[in-house]
C-alpha positions as CSV (number, residue, x, y, z in Angstrom):
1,X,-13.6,-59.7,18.1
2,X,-10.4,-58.2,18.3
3,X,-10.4,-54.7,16.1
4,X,-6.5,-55.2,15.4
5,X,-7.2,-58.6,13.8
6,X,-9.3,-57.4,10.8
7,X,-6.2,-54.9,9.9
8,X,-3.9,-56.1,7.4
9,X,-0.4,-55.8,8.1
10,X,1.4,-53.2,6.2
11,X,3.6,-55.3,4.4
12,X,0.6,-56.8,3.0
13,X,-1.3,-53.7,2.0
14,X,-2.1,-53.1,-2.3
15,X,-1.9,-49.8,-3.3
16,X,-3.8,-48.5,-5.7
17,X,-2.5,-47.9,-9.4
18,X,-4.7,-44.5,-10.0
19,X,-2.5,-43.0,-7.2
20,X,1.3,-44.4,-7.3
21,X,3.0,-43.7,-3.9
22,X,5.4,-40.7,-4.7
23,X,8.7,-40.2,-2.7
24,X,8.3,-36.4,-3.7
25,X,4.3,-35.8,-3.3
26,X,4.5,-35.5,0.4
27,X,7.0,-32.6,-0.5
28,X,5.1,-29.2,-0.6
29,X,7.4,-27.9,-3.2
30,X,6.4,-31.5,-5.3
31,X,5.0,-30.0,-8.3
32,X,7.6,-26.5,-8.6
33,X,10.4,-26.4,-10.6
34,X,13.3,-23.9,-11.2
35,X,12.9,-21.7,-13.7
36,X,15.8,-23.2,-15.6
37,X,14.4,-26.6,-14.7
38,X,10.9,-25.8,-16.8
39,X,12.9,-23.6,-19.5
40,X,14.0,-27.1,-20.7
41,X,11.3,-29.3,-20.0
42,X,8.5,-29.9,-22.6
43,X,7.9,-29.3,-26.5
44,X,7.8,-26.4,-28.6
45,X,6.0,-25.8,-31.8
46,X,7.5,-24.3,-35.5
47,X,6.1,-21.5,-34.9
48,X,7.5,-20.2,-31.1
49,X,10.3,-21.6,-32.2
50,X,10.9,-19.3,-35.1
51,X,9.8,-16.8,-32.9
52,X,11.8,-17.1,-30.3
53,X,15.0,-17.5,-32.0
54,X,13.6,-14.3,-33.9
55,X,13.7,-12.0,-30.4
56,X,16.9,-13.7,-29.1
57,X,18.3,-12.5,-32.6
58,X,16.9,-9.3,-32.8
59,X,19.3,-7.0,-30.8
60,X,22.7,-8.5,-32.3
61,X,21.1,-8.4,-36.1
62,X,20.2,-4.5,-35.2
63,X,23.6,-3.6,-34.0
64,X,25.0,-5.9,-37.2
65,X,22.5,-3.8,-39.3
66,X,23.6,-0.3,-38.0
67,X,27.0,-0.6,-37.9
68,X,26.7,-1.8,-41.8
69,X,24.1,0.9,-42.7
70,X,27.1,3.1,-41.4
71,X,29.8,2.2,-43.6
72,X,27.4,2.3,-46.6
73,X,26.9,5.9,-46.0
74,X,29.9,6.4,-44.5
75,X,32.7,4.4,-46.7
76,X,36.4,4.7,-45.1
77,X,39.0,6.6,-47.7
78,X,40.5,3.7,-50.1
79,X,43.5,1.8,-49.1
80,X,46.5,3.7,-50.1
81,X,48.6,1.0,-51.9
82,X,51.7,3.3,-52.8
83,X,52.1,3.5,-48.8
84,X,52.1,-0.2,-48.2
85,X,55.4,-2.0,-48.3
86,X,54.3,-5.1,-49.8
87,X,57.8,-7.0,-49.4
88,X,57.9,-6.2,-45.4
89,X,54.9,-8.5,-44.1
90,X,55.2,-6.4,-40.7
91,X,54.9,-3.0,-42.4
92,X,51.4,-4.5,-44.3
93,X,50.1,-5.0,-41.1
94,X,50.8,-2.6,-39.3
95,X,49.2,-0.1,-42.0
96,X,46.4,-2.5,-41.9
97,X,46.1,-2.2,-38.1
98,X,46.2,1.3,-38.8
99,X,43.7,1.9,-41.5
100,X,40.7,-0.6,-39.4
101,X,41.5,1.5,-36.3
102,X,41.3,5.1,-38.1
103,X,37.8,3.9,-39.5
104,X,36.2,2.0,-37.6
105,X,32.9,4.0,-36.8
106,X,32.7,5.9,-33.3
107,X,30.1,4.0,-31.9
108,X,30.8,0.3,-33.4
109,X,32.9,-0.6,-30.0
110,X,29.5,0.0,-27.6
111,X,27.1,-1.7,-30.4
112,X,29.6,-4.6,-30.0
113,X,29.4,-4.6,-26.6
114,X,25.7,-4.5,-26.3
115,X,25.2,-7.2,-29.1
116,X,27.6,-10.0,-27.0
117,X,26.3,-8.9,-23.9
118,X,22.7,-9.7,-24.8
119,X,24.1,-12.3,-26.7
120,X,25.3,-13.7,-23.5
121,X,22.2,-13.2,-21.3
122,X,19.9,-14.8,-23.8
123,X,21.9,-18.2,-24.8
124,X,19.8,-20.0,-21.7
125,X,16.8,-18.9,-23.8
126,X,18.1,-19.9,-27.4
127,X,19.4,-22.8,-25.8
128,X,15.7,-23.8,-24.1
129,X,14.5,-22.8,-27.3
130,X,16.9,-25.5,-29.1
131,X,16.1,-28.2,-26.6
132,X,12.4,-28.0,-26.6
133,X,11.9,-28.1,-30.0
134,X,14.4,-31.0,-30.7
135,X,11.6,-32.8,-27.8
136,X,8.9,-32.1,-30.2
137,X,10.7,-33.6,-32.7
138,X,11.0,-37.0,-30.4
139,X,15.0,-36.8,-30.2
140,X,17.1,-35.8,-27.2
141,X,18.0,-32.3,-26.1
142,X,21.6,-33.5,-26.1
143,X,21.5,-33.2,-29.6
144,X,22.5,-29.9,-30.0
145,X,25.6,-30.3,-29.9
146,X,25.5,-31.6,-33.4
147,X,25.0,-27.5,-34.0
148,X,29.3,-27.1,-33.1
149,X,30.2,-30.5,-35.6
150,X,31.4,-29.0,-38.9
151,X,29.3,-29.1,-42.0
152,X,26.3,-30.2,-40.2
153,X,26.2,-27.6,-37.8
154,X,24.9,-25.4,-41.0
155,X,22.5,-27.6,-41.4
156,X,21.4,-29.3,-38.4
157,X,19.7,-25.4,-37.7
158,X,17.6,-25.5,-40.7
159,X,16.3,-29.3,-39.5
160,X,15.4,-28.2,-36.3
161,X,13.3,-25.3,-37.8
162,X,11.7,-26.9,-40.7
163,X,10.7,-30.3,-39.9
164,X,7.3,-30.8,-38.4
165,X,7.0,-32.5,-34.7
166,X,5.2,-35.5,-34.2
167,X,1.6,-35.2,-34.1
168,X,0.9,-37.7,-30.6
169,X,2.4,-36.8,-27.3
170,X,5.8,-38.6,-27.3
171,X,8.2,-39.5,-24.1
172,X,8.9,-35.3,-23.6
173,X,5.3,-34.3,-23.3
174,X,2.1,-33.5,-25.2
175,X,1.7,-32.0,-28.7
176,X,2.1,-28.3,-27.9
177,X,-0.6,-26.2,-29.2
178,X,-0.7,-24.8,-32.3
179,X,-0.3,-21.1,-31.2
180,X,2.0,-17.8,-30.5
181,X,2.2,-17.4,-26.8
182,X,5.8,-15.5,-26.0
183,X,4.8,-15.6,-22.1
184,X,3.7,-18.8,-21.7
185,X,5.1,-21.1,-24.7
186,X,8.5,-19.5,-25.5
187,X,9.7,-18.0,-22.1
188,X,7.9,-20.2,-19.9
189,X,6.7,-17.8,-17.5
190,X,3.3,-18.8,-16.2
């Protein structure tokens, strides 16, 4: 007997359904993803969440913080209203312009700076943050953009952060686990 006869042709071949033929799993990079790729993938719990958003925070709210402290302790002199002319709109401001720039405290132009510029560096992050806990929720990362609609971008935040995700795995992954893990769970470096 012929050994090519007891061959099926290939167009005639099953494949298996525990191993689904993969365009990508002969790929050796199959299974690694961009950093950015993974920052969005996935679910996150309440609890990284608030977390998170706590250390993204946490620089700008200490600049915010100083720069107030400062002015309490050290309050700029009172507006001298016998100096304004209030019927010349152009004078008022100009006094204005003049009285913020006399006071403003010496260092509140570099606390500025570093508050945007982390601010800046870590919107990927918040933005991650945002996304993957919107997936635990069950909806679409694309929702937060509902953050920049008016009137329910004050409280679409507080939704995010209060309501509890769905207990089964849903289309975006399994339930995450119910702990604080900054490295792993919140900047998704493992």
């Amino acid at each position: 007997m012929d050994p090519q006869q007891n061959q099926t042709p290939p167009a005639i071949q099953t494949v298996s359904n525990e191993n689904p033929p993969d365009s990508q799993s002969s790929s050796p990079h199959a299974k690694e993803q961009g950093y950015f790729s993974k920052m969005f993938a996935g679910r996150l719990n309440r609890k990284n969440y608030m977390l998170g958003t706590l250390l993204t925070l946490s620089v700008p709210l200490v600049c915010l913080i100083t720069q107030y402290v400062w002015l309490i302790v050290n309050p700029p002199p009172p507006i001298d209203l016998a100096m304004i002319d209030t019927e010349n709109p152009t004078a008022l401001r100009a006094y204005l312009l003049t009285y913020v720039s006399a006071n403003i405290p010496p260092f509140s132009q570099t606390l500025t700076t570093i508050s945007m510029i982390f601010t800046i560096l870590l919107a990927p992050l918040s933005l991650s943050l945002q996304v993957r806990r919107l997936h635990d929720l069950g909806h679409s990362g694309w929702l937060l953009f509902l953050n920049f609609v008016p009137i329910i971008g004050y409280f679409f935040p507080l939704y995010v952060a209060i309501t509890q995700g769905s207990d089964n795995a849903n289309t975006y992954g399994e339930k995450p686990l119910d702990r604080v893990h900054i490295k792993e769970d919140i900047l998704k470096l493992h």
